[in-house]
ZAKOLMAR-984826 format. One record per residue (C-alpha): x, y, z. Coordinates in steps of 0.001 Angstrom, whole numbers, padded with zeros to 6 digits, always signed. Each point is the difference from the previous one (the first is absolute). Last residue first. Layout:
% ZAKOLMAR-984826
XYZ ...
% end
This chain:
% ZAKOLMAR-984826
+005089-088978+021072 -002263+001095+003001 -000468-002551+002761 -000147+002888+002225 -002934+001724-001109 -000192+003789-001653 -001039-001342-003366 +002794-000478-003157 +001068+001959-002162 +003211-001613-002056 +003594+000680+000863 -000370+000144+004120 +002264+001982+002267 +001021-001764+002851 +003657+001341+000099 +002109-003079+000037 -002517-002479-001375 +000088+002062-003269 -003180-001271-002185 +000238-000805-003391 +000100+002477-002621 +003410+000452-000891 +000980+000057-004297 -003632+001422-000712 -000188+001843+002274 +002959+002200-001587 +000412+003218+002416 +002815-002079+002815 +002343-000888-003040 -000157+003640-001292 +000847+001253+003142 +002913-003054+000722 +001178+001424-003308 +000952+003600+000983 -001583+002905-001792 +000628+001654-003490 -000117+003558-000811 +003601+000683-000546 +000412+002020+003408 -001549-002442+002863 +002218-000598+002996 -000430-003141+001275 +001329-001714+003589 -001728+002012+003093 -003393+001307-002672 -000371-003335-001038 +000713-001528+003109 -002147+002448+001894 -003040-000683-002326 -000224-003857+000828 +000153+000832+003731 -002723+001971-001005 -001780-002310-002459 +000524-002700+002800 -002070+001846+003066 -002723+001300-002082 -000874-004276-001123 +000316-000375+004099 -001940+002895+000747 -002854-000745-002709 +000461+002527-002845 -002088+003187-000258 +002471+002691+001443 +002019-001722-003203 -002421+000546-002501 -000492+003953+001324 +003913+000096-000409 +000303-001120-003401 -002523+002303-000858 +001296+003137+001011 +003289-001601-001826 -002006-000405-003652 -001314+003396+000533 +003474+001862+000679 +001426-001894-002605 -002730+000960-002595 +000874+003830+000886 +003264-000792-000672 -000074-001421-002815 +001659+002087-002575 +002742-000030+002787 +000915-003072-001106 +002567-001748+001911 -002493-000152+002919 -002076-002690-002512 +002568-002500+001659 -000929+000530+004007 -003760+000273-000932 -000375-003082-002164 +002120-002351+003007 -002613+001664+002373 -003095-000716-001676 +001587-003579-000520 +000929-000315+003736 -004044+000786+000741 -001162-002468-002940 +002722-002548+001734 -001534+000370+003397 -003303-000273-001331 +000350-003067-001781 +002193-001941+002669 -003966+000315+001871 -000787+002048+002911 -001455+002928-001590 -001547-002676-002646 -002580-001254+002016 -003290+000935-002249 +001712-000046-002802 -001614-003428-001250 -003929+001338+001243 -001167+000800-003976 -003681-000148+000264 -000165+003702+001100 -001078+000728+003721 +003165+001899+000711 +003537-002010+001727 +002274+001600-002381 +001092+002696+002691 -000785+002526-002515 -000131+002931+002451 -002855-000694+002348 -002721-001268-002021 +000640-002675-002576 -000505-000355-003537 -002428-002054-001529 -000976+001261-003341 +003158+002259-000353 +002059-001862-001646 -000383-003433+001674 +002651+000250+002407 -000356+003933+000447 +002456+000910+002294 +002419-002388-000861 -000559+000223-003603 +000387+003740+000260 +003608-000265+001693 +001280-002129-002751 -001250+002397-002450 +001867+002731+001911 +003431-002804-000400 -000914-000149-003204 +000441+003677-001019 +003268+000211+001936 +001125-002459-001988 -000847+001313-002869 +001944+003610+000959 +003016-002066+000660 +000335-001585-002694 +003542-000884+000807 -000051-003799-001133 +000681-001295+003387 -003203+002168+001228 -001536-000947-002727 +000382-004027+000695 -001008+000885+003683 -003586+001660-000878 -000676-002815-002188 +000716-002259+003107 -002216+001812+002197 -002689+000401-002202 -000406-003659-000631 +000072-000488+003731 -003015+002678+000746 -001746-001678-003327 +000236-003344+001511 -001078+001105+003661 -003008+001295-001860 -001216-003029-001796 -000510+000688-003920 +003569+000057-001097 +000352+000325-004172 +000081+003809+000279 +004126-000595+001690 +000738-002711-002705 +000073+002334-002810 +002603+002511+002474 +002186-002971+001151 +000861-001317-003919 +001340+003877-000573 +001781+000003+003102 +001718-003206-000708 +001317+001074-003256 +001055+003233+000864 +001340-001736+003242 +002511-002720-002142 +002303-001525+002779 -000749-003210-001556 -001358-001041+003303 -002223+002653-000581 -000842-000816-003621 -000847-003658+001459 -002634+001178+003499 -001440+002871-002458 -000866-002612-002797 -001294-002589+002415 -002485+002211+001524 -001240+000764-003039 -000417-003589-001437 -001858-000225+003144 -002465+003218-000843 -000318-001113-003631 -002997-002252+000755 -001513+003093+001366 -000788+001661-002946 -000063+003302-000710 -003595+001991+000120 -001305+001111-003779 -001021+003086-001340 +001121-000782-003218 +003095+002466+000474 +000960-001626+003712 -000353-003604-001664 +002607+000940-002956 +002410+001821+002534 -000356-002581+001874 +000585-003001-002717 +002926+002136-000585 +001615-000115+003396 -000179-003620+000603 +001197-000887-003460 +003247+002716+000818 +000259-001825+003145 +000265-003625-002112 +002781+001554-002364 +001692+001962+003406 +000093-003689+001502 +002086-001457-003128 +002190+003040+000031 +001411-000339+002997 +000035-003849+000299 +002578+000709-002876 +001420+002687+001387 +001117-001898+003196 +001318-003061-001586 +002151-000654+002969 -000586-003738+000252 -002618+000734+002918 -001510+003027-002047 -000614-002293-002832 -001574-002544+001860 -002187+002331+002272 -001230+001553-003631 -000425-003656-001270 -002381-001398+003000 -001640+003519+000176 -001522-000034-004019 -002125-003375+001543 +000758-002876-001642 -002398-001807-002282 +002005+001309-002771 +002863-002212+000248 -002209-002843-000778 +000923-003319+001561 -002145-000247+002981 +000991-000064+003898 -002493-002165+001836 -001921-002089-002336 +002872-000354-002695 +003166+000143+001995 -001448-003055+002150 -000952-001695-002751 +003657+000566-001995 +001564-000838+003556 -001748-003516+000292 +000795-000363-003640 +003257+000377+000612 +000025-002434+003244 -001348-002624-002946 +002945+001256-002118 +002801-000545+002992 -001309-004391+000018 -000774-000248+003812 +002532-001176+002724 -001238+002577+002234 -003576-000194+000055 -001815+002469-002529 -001660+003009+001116 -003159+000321+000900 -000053+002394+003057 +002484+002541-000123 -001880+002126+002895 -000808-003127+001540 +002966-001248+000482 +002073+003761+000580 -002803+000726+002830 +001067-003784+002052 +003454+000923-000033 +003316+000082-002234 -001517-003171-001581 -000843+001810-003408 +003418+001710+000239 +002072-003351-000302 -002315-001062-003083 +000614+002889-001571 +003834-000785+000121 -000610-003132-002124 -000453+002061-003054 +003252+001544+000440 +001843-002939-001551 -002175+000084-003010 +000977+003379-001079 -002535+003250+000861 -002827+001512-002483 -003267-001164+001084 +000330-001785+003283 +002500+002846+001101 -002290+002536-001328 -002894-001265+001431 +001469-000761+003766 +001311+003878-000294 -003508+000523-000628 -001147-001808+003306 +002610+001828+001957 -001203+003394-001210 -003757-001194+000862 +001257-000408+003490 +000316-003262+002144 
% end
């Protein structure tokens, strides 16, 4: 019993031929779920326009009739699932562009973005990537990054922007984020509560959520993404300074990794380096699928690295 197969119920009550009607009855008494979850319909053997108007109610208080009720997702995902891609394309850029202008409007009046656009944010990169748009993507990504208050939400939010440039070829902003990456884990709460010892993310600030993340799927992909940024910047030699730094650093987060989380990124590494060699500035796909947290975050049960912090105890999640 799913709320797709309780709308296929409505439309087949509302809009199919008589001598389909009785097939709803047959999928009510699938099981005991499918009963209740069609609960009220009329008894086989009932006139079709009283099980209408047992579809019409049920389309009214659960689905609605008004087209614009609908959120702008439900008819971007339709249109790219019938191929409509620059359609759904250019629907999502019209509600990014209102994003992006109410924060250039807030940021000239002095005032702080709103968070209610954070999930409509995180929406917009998730679609233009799977429209295989990263300008788009990137540019939704970098308003949602100053939208995460928690620590461990800013390191991920970082991560990803840092990703969609690299694909892009800004190399130098990528670079960039990745050293603003490294601040937040230093100083979780910028700078009121950082931590002695290196910017272990474990200092007496309120904000504890990085606290584990050396042996987290987080680190290990912020480590492979330092990597992945130094390995394609190498093309420009404008950079090379900037390399130099961004690898330095790539190495210090890996010394700091949990041996098991250390263990993977370098068996991770080989393959790259084994099976990929990098001249057009672009990197391998199982790197870029192994950077978004956003697209993996649960926990690997093969390698015992954890996707969210979590304390030192073994019923740890």
């Amino acid at each position: 019993m799913t709320d797709e197969l309780r709308l296929a119920a409505v439309l087949v009550g509302l809009h199919g031929c008589a001598v389909d009607l009785p097939l709803l009855h047959e999928v009510r008494e699938t099981d005991f779920d499918t009963w209740c979850g069609l609960g009220g319909m009329p008894e086989p053997g009932a006139d079709p326009a009283e099980l209408r108007s047992w579809a019409r109610d049920l389309d009214d208080s659960l689905f609605g009739t008004d087209p614009t009720d609908e959120p702008l997702f439900t008819w971007t995902g339709l249109a790219h699932e019938q191929g409509l891609f620059e359609l759904a394309r250019a629907a999502l850029i019209r509600r990014l562009d209102d994003i992006d202008f109410r924060a250039y409007y807030d940021a000239r009046d002095g005032k702080v973005m709103e968070r209610r656009d954070a999930s409509q944010l995180g929406s917009l990169v998730h679609e233009f990537e799977q429209l295989g748009d990263t300008f788009q993507a990137r540019r939704a990504q970098r308003l949602y990054v100053p939208l995460q208050t928690r620590a461990w939400d800013r390191v991920s939010a970082l991560l990803r922007l840092a990703r969609l440039e690299r694909e892009e070829g800004r190399f130098g902003a990528a670079i960039r984020t990745l050293a603003s990456l490294r601040d937040t884990l230093a100083e979780p709460d910028g700078g009121a509560g950082a931590g002695v010892g290196g910017g272990s993310g474990s200092g007496s600030g309120s904000d504890k959520s990085l606290g584990h993340w050396q042996r987290t799927n987080l680190g290990a992909y912020i480590v492979e993404e330092h990597y992945a940024v130094a390995r394609t910047a190498a093309t420009d030699t404008a950079l090379a300074d900037e390399v130099r730094a961004v690898t330095v650093a790539a190495g210090e987060l890996l010394a700091r990794l949990s041996g098991t989380a250390r263990a993977n990124v370098e068996r991770h590494l080989a393959g790259t380096t084994d099976t990929h060699t990098d001249t057009h500035g672009t990197t391998d796909t199982h790197a870029d699928s192994r950077t978004d947290i956003h697209t993996d975050t649960g926990a690997n049960p093969d390698t015992g690295v954890s996707a969210e912090p979590t304390p030192p105890q073994p019923s740890a999640g």
